[in-house]
Structure formats: structure tokens, C-alpha cells
C-alpha positions as CSV (number, residue, x, y, z in Angstrom):
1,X,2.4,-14.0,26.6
2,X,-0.9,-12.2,27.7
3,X,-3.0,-10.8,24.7
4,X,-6.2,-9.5,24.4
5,X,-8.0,-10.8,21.5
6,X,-8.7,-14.3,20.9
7,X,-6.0,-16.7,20.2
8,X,-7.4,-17.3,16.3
9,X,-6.4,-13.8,15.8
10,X,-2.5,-14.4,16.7
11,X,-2.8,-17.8,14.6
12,X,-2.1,-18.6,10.9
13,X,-5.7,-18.5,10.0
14,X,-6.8,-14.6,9.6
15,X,-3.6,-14.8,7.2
16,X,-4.0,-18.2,5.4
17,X,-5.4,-16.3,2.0
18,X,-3.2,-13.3,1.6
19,X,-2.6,-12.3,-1.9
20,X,1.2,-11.2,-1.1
21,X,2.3,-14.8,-0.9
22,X,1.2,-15.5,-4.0
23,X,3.5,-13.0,-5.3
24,X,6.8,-14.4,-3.8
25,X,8.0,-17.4,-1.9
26,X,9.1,-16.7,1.6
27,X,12.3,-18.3,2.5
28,X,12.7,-21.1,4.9
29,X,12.4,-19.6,8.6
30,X,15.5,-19.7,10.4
31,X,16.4,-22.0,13.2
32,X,14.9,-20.8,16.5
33,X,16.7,-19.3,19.2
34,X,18.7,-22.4,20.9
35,X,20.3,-22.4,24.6
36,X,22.0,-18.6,25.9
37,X,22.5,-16.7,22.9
38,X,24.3,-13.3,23.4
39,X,24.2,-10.0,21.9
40,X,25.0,-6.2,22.0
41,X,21.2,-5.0,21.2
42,X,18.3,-7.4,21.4
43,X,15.1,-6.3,19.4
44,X,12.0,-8.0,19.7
45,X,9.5,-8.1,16.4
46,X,11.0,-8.7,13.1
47,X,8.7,-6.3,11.0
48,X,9.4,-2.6,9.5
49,X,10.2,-1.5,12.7
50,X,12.2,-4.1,14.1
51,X,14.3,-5.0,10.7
52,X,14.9,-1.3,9.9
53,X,16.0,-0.7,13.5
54,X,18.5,-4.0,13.2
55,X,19.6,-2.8,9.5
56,X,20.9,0.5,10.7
57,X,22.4,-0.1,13.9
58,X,24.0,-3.4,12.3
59,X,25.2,-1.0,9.2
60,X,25.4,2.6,10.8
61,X,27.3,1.8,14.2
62,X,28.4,-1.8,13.6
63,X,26.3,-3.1,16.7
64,X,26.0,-6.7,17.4
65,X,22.5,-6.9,17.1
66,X,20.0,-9.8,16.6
67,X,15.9,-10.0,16.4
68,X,13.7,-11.9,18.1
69,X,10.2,-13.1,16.4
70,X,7.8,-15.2,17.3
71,X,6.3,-16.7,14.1
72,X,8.6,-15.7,11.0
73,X,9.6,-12.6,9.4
74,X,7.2,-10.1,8.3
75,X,4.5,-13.2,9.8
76,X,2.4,-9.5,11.2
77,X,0.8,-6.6,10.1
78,X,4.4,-5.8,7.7
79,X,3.8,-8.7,5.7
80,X,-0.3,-8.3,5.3
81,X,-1.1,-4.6,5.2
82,X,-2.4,-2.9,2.3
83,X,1.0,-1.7,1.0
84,X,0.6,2.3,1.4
85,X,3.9,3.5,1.5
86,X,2.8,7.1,2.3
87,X,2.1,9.6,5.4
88,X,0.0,9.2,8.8
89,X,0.3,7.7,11.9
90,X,-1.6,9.9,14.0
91,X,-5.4,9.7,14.3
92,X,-5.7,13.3,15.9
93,X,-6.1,16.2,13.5
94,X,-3.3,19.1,12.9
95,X,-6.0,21.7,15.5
96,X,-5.9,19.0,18.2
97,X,-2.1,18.1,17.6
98,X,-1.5,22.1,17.8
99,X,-3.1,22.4,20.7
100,X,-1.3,19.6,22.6
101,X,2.1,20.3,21.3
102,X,2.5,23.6,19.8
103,X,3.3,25.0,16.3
104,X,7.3,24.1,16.6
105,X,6.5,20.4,17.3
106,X,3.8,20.2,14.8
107,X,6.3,21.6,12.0
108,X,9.0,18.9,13.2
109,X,6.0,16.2,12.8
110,X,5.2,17.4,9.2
111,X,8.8,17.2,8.5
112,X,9.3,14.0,9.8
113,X,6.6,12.8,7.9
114,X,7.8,13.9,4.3
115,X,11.0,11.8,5.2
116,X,9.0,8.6,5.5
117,X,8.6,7.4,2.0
118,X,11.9,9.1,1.0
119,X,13.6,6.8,3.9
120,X,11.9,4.1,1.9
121,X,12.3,4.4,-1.3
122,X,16.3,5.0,-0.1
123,X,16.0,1.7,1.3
124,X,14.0,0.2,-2.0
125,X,17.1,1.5,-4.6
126,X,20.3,0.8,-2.2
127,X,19.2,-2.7,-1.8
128,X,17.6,-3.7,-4.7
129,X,14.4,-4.6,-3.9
130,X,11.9,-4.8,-6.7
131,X,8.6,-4.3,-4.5
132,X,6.6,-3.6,-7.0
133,X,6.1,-0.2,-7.0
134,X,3.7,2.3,-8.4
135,X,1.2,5.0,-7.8
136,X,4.0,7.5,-7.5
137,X,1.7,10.8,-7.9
138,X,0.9,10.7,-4.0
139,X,-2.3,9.6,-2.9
140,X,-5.7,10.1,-3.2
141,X,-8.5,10.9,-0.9
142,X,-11.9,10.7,-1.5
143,X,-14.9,12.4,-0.3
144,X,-18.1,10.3,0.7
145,X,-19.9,14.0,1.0
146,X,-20.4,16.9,-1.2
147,X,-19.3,18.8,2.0
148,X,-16.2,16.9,2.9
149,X,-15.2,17.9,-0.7
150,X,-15.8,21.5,0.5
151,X,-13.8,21.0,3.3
152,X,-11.0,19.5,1.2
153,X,-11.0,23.5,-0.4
154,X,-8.9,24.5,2.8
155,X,-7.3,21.0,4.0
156,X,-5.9,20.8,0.3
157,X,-4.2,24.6,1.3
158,X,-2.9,23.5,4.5
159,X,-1.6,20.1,3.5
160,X,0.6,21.9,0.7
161,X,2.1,24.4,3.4
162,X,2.4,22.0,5.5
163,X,4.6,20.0,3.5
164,X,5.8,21.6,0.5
165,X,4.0,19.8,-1.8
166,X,1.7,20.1,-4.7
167,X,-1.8,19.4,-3.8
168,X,-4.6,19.0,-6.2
169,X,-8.3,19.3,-6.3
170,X,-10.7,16.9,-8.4
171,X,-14.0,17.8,-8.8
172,X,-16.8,15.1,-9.3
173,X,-18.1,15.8,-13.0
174,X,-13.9,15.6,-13.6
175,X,-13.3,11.7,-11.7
176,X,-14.4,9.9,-14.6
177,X,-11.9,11.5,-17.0
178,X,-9.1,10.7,-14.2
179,X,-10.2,7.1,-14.2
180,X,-11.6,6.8,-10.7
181,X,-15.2,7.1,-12.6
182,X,-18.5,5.1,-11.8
183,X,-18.9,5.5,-7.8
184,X,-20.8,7.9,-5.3
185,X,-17.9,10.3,-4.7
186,X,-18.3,13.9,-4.9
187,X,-15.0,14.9,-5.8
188,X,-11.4,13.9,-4.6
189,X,-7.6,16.0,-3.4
190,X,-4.4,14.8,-4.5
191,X,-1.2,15.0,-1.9
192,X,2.0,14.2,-3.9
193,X,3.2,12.6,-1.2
194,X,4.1,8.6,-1.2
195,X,3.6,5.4,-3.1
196,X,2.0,2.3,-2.9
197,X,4.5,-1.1,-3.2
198,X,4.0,-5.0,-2.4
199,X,4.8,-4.9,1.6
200,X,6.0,-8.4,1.8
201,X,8.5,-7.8,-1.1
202,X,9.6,-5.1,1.2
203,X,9.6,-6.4,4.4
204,X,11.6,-9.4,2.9
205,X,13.8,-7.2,1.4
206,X,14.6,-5.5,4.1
207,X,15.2,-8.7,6.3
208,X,18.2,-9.9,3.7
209,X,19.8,-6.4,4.0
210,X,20.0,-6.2,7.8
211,X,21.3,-9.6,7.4
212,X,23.6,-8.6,4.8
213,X,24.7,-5.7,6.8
214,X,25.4,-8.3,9.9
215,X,22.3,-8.6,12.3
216,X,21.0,-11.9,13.2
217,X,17.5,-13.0,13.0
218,X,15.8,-15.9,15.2
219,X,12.7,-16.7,14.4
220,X,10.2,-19.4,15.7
221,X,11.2,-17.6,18.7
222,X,8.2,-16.4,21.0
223,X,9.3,-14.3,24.1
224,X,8.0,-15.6,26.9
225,X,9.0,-12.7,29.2
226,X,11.8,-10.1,30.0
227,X,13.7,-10.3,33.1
228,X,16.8,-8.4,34.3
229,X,20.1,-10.2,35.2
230,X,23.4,-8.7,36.1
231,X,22.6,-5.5,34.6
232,X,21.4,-7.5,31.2
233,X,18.1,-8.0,29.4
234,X,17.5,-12.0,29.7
235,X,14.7,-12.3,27.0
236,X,13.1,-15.9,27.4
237,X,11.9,-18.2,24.8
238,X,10.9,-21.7,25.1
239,X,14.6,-22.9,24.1
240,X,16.6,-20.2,24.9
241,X,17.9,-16.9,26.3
242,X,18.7,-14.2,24.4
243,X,20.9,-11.6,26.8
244,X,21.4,-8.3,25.8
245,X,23.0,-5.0,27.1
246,X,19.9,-3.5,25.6
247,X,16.6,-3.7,24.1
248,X,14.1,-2.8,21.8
249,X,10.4,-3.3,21.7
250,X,8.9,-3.4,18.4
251,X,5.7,-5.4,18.2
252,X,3.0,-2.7,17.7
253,X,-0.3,-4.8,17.2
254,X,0.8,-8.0,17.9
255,X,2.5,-6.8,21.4
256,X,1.9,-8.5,24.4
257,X,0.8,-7.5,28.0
258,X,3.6,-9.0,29.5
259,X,6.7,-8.2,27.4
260,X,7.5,-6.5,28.8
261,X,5.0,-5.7,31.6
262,X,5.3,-2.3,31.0
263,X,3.4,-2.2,27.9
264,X,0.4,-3.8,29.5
265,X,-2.5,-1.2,28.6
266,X,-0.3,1.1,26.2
267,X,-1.4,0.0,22.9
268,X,-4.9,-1.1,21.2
269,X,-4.8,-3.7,18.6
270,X,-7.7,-2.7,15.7
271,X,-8.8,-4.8,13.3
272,X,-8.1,-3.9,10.0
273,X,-9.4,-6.4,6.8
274,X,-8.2,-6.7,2.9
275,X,-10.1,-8.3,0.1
276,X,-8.4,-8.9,-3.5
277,X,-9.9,-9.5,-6.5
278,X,-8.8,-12.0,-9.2
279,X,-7.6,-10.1,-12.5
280,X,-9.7,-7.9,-14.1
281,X,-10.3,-7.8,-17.7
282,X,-10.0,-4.3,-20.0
283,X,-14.1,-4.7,-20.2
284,X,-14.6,-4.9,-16.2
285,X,-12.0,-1.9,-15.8
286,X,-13.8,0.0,-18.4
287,X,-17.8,-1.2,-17.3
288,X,-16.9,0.4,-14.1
289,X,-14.5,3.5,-14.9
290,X,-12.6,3.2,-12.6
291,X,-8.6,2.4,-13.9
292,X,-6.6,4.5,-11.8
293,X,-3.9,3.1,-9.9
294,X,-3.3,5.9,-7.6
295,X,-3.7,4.4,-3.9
296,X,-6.6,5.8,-3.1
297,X,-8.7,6.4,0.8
298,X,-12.0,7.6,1.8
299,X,-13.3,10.4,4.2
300,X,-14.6,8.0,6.7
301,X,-13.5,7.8,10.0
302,X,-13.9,4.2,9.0
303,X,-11.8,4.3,6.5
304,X,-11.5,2.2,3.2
305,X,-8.4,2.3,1.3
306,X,-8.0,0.9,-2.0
307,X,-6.2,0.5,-5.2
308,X,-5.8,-0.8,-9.0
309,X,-2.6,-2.5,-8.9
310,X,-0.6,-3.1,-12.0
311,X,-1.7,-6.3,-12.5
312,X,-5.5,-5.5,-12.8
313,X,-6.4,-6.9,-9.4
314,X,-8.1,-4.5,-7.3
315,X,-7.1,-4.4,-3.8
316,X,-10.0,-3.2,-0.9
317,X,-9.6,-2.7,2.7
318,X,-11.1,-1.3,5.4
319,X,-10.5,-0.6,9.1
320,X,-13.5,-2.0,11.8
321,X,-14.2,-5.2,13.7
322,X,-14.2,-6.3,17.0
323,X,-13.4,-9.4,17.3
324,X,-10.6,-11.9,16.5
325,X,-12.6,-15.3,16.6
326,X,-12.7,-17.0,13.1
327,X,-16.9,-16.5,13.1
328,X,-15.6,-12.8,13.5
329,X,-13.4,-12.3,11.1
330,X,-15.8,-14.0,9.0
331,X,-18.6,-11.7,10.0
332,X,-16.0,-8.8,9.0
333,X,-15.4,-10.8,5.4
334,X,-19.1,-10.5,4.3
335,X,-19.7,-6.7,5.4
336,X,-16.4,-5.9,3.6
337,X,-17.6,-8.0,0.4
338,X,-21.1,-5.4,0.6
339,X,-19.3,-2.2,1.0
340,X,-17.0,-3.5,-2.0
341,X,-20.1,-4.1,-3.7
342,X,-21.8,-1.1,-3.3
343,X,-19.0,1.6,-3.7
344,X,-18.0,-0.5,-7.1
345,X,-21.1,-1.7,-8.3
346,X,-19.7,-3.1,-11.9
347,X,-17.6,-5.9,-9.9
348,X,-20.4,-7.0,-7.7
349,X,-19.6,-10.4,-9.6
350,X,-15.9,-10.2,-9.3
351,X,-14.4,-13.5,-7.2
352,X,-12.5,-11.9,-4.3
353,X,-10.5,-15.4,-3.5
354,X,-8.2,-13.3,-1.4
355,X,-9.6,-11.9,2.1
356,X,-7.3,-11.5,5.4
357,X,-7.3,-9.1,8.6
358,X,-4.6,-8.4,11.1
359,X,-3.8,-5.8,13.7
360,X,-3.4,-2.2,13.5
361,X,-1.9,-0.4,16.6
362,X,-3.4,2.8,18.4
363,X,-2.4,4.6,21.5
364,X,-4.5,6.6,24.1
365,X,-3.6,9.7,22.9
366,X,-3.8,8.7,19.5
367,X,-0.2,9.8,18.4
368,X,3.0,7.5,17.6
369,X,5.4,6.9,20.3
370,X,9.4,6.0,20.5
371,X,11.2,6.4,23.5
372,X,12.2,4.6,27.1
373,X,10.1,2.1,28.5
374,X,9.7,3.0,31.9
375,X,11.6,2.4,35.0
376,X,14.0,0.2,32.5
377,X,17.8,1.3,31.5
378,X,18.6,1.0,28.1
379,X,15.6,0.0,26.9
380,X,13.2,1.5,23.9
381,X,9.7,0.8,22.1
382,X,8.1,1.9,19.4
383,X,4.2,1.3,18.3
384,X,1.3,3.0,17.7
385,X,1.5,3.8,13.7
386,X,-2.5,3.9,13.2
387,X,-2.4,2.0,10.3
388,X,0.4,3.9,8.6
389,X,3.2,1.4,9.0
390,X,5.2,0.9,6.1
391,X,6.7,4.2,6.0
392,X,6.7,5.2,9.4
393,X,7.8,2.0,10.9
394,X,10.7,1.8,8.9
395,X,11.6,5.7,9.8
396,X,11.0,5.0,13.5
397,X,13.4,1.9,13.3
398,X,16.1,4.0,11.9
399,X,15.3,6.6,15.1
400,X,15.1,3.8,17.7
401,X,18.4,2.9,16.2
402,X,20.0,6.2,16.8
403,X,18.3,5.7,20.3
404,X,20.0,2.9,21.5
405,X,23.3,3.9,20.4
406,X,23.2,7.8,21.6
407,X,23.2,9.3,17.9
408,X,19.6,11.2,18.1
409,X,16.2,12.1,19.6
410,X,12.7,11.6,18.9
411,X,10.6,14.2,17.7
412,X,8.8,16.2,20.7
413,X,5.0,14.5,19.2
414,X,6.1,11.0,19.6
415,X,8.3,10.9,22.8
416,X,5.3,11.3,25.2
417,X,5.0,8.6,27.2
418,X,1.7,7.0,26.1
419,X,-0.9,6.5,29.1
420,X,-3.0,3.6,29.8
421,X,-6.2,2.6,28.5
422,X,-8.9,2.3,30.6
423,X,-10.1,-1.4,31.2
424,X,-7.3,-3.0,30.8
425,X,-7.0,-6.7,29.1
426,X,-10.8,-5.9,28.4
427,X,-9.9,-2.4,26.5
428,X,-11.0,-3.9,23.2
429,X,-14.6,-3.5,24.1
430,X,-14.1,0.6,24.1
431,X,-13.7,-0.5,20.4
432,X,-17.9,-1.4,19.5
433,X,-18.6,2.0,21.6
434,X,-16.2,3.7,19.2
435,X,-17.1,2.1,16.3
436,X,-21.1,3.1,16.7
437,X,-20.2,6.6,17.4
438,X,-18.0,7.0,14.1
439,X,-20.3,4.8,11.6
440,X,-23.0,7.3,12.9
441,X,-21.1,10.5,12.0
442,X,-19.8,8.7,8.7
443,X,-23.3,8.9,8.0
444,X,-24.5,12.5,8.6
């Protein structure tokens, strides 16, 4: 396997302190793939992606299917994200999406993206899996600038026909009285869209039903490479073969240059970081003001998202860093601490015991993609959800799903073939270039 960060950022240490697995025990990892295994539909990455994909074609078209993951389920970015169950997956704006794709494809885009946390929750109530769940108003965003709340005047219009949802507007003198009280925001929009749950419930959730529903799941399992036998995928690990009649990719951020060698330049793994605080008393909530448990984002291009959860620990993440190294992520711990510091000035004394990081996935052109990979028969990826896995994942397993067994399409905005990113295994150092340019206009 060929990635491009360094090998502490593939390891168990960015991920050692995550608050979700203090919340439930995960189950023993299953016995890793052993001598030639064989199967109707191989899938590689047992996350959102790759577990919703086995759970419906194992349930909706009775395939033999079985998953493929290196460490153990949900061990990525499904199992240690922020737990935003809501839309996105595109960094590009509606104009510039417009302009590339047209108004038909844009509608089918905002279309697919109301499904997302609907294909969830659907998911959530059929199987029976408590995630924790709340914050099911929508979402809030947050603006860091008097005139990004001016701008929110006309976004909050077009989001609501866009969707068919109510949209809200929140001045500044009235974010006290809605609990979000006692920072430097001028002013907030509601989109009643999504809802915030514990991923790794999910995730794990989601691994038993695909189970239940038949699919296997081998995990412990890195794939070394792909190759191509008798018209079969021969994926390689360091016991075993796994031979399928087809394949899907589903490794977003934690992909690999090599498997298979097509994806070599498609994707760019970003850093994105999480602190969590211990539980906060009625007096802390109060000193501060802020006791809302909407899940909540900023205007930044460097986003932070955050959240009250249920419990009264606050949850605090942000997207940035550039490096993988343990002094990295390190670095990134501190100047995640100070922004939590200053935007919630009341809990600069809070203990924040919990801090991980892990990988988001961004393409080129800065939109999703499913489709073929190329130059391979009966084979599919899908990556690139900018940070806006849990629902879109899931709904893009479902698709690959219909994919691989001839029952759909993909929506016009996510089947073009992603290009390469310039520099190849060095593309990550675009990132600091990037990174300047935004913190600069975050500023202005």
C-alpha cells in the first residue's frame, strides 16, 4: 500500500483518545481473511460507504457479498468524525456547480441531498440502532462576520427553494435567547435539514445489519494490491485472496495509491481534528450561554463545527493541518485548544481529555464521485465526501450497490470521472498553499 501522509497518521495513535469508544464497546474483530476466499461482489473499506453498499446488495439483490478492511470496522473516518448526519459533500458553491453542470443536474444534486439523512434515519429505525440521536431542527450555521450574516439574507432564500425546507434567520441581539449566547457571532441561519447522532453507534449498527442481512466482513485484512485473473478481481492480503466477479472501492481518506492503481492522484486526504470536553455543569452551560444542542458550523472556509451533546459534553472540531506526524497532530491539538478557547471564552478551564484527527477526502474538482474505475470491468469507487460522510456515504453505498448489480445510475454531479492532482504522492503540500490563502480570506 502507497500513502501519502506519514505512517503515524494510518496508525492507532491520532485515534487512541476518541470519545466514541467511551460510549460503546466494539466487538471483537473478526478473523482475517485466510487462504482463497470467494465471493460474488468484493468491497474494499468497511465504513458508511462500504457497509451500506454490502447491506443493500446483501438485502436488496441477495448478492454474495463480503468486505475487505484493513484495521477493523468503522477503525476510519466513520468511526471518528464529528457525527453530523446532515447535507454537503461538495466544496464548490451552487454558481460554480451551475456553471459546470447545468440547472437539471444541480436540481437532481439538491434532491439527492435531502435523501441523505432520510436514507439514514430509515436505516437508524429498521435496525434498531439507538445512536444517540438529537438536534433534529437541522443545522446551524454561524457567521464569523456582520456581512456573512448579510449574505445569509439571500443564501437562507435559496437554500429553502432549493430544498423545500424551512429556513430561519437569527439575528445577533436574538442568539442568547436561543442558547447559542456569549461568543463573537453576528447572527446565525437555520436549515431544517439533518441531525447530529454518535457515528460509531452507527457505523456499528450498520455492520451487524449487513451481517444480519448475509454479507461477510474480514477484517485485519489490508489489501496489498488488485490484480486481474481469469476475468476475476484477485484482491491480495497478507494471508489470503479474496476473488470476486466484481468490486467496489470504498476507502475515501484512507485510500491508497495502489489499490487499485487507478486511484493514484484522485483523492486528497485533509486533516480534520475533534476535541471533547468532560461534562459540563448547569453553572458552566449557563456562565457561557451557550446550551443549544443544535449541531452547529461556522462561515470559515476553515471550518469549525460543533455541538452540546445531551450529555453536557461539548464537542469541537475543526478542519486544517498538514501533517500526519505525531509532533503534527500535536501541533494541530494546541491551536484547536486556542480557537476553543477564544470562540468559548467561559470554558477556557474546561479539561478537554478527548482530542483525535483523521482524514477527510477531497477531489480535484471538488465534487463527490461514484462510478467505474477506469479501464476496469465491473468495477466501482466512491470517495470524495468533503467532510460530509455520514449521510452521504451511506446514500452512495446504497447507489454503488444499485451499480454493481444494474438497478441504477449516479447522479450527472457525481459521475464525472475525477482528474488527477497535480504532484502526485507529494499533493499534500498544495494543502499549506491552500490553507494560507483561506485563513487569509477567513480574516477579511
Amino acid at each position: 500500500m502507497r500513502r501519502i501522509y506519514e505512517p503515524f497518521g494510518y496508525g492507532d495513535g491520532p485515534v487512541e483518545h476518541c470519545y466514541w469508544d467511551t460510549t460503546i464497546a466494539r466487538p471483537a474483530r473478526a478473523a482475517p481473511l485466510a487462504g482463497d476466499v470467494h465471493a460474488e461482489i468484493a468491497i474494499i473499506g468497511a465504513g458508511f460507504t462500504g457497509l451500506s453498499a454490502a447491506l443493500h446488495l446483501a438485502r436488496d439483490a441477495g448478492a454474495d457479498v463480503a468486505v475487505i478492511e484493513a484495521k477493523g470496522i468503522a477503525w476510519g473516518a466513520s468511526g471518528r468524525n464529528g457525527g453530523f448526519a446532515s447535507i454537503g459533500g461538495t466544496k464548490a458553491k451552487d454558481a460554480t456547480l451551475l456553471r459546470r453542470f447545468g440547472a437539471a443536474a444541480l436540481d437532481e444534486w439538491h434532491a439527492v441531498q435531502r435523501e441523505t439523512p432520510a436514507l439514514v434515519t430509515e436505516i437508524l429505525e429498521r435496525y434498531g440502532i439507538d445512536a444517540d440521536t438529537h438536534s433534529h431542527e437541522g443545522e446551524i450555521c454561524l457567521a464569523h462576520r456582520p456581512r456573512d450574516f448579510e449574505a445569509f439574507r439571500e443564501w437562507a432564500q435559496a437554500l429553502a427553494r432549493a430544498y423545500g425546507v424551512e429556513t430561519e434567520l437569527i439575528g445577533r441581539g436574538e442568539l442568547a435567547a436561543r442558547g447559542m449566547g456569549g461568543t463573537a457571532f453576528h447572527g446565525a441561519m437555520r436549515l431544517g435539514l439533518g441531525f447530529a447522532l454518535n457515528p460509531l453507534k452507527y457505523v456499528l449498527g450498520l455492520a451487524a445489519a449487513a451481517r444480519a442481512e448475509g454479507a461477510r466482513i474480514y477484517e485485519e485484512s489490508p489489501v496489498l494490491r488488485v490484480s486481474h485473473e481469469n476475468g476475476r478481481h484477485v484482491l491480495h492480503s497478507a494471508q489470503g485472496r479474496l476473488i470476486a466477479r466484481r468490486l467496489i472501492v470504498a476507502t475515501n481518506g484512507y485510500s491508497s495509491e495502489d489499490v487499485p492503481d487507478w486511484m493514484a492522484g484522485r483523492y486528497l486526504p485533509a486533516q480534520s481534528a475533534v476535541l471533547v470536553t468532560r461534562e459540563l455543569t448547569a453553572d458552566e452551560i449557563a456562565a457561557q450561554g451557550w446550551s443549544s444542542t443544535a449541531m452547529a458550523y461556522d462561515t470559515r472556509n476553515l471550518l469549525h463545527y460543533f455541538r452540546l451533546m445531551p450529555n453536557g459534553r461539548f464537542l469541537f472540531g475543526a478542519r486544517g493541518g498538514t501533517g500526519a506526524s505525531q509532533p503534527a497532530l500535536e501541533r494541530r491539538r494546541g491551536l484547536l485548544r486556542a480557537d476553543f478557547d477564544t470562540m468559548f471564552p467561559a470554558w477556557a478551564g474546561v479539561e478537554t481529555a478527548h482530542y483525535w484527527s483523521g482524514f477527510v477526502c477531497m477531489t480535484r474538482a471538488l465534487t463527490p464521485y461514484i462510478g467505474a474505475i477506469g479501464g476496469v470491468d465491473d468495477a466501482w469507487a466512491g470517495f470524495g465526501w468533503h467532510g460530509n460522510g455520514v449521510a452521504l456515504g451511506t446514500w452512495a453505498g446504497r447507489c454503488l450497490a444499485r451499480l454493481a448489480t444494474g438497478q441504477g445510475g449516479v447522479p450527472a454531479l457525481m459521475a464525472r470521472q475525477p482528474g488527477r492532482i497535480p504532484l502526485g504522492a507529494a499533493r499534500r503540500f498544495i494543502l499549506p498553499l491552500a490553507y494560507g490563502w483561506y485563513g487569509w480570506e477567513d480574516r477579511g
